[in-house]
N, C-alpha and C positions, 0 to 999 in steps of 0.2 A: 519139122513138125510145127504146126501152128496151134492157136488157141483155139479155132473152131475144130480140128483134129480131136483134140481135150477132149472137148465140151461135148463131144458127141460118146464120152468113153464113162464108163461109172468112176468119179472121179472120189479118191480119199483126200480130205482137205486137211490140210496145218491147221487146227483150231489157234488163230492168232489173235483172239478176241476181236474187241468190235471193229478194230478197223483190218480188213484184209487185202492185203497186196494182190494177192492170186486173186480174190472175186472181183476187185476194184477191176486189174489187167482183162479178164473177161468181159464187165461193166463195159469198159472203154470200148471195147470193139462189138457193143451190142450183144455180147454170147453170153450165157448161164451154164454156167458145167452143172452134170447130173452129179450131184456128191452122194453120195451114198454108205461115206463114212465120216464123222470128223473125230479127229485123232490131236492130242496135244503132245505129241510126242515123234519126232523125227525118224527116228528110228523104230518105232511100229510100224508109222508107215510104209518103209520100206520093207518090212515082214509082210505085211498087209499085199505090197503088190508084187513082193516074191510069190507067195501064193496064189496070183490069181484074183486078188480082188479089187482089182480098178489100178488104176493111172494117180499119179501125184505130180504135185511141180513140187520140190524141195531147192533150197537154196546148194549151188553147187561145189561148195565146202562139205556140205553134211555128207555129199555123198562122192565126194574124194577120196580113194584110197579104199573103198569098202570092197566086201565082199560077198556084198549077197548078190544072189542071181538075179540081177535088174540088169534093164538095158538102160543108158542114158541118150537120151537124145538132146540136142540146145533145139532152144524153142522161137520160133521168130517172132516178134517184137517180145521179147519176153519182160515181164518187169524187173524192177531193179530198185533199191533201198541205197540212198544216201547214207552212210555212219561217221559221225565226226567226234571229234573231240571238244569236251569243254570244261575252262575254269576258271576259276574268280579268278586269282594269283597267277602271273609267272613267278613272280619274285618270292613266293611264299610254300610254295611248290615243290613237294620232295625233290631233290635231285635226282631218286632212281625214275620218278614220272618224268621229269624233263628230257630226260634221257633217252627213254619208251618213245614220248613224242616225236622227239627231234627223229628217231630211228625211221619210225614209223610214217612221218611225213615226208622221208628220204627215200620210201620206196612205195609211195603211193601215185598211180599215173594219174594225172587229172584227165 
């Protein structure tokens, strides 16, 4: 599935406030999806297009393991969000956070 596939479908948006990954990823390739809903809530969405009312792009966590009757497709060039970690201190720094990081940066692939 591509972004111009989307943009051609009534599309419910992630209201992400003002800066939006999905319109941005559209932007980039020239396209405008028709929205037709914007929703701040991840899992309306997905009610939303169980029944019938348009296409979403959700992040592919939110809809891992669900069960509502959607299909999932991956989307080609799709966008994508950097999430890092940050802190004033190592040294000052819970142990149970040190902990969390170090785990966390042991099973992250660059």
């Amino acid at each position: 599935m591509t972004l111009a596939d989307l943009a051609s479908e009534p599309f419910v948006l992630l209201d992400e406030g003002e800066q939006s990954l999905v319109l941005d990823a559209f932007a980039a390739h020239g396209l405008s999806p028709h929205v037709t809903s914007e929703v701040t809530d991840d899992y309306t969405i997905m009610a939303m297009v169980e029944e019938g009312l348009g296409v979403s792009m959700l992040y592919r966590r939110t809809v891992e393991g669900m069960r509502a009757d959607i299909r999932v497709r991956p989307i080609v060039h799709a966008p994508s969000r950097d999430v890092v970690a940050a802190w004033r201190s190592w040294d000052t720094m819970p142990i149970a956070t040190r902990r969390f990081i170090d785990y966390m940066s042991s099973h992250i692939v660059n």
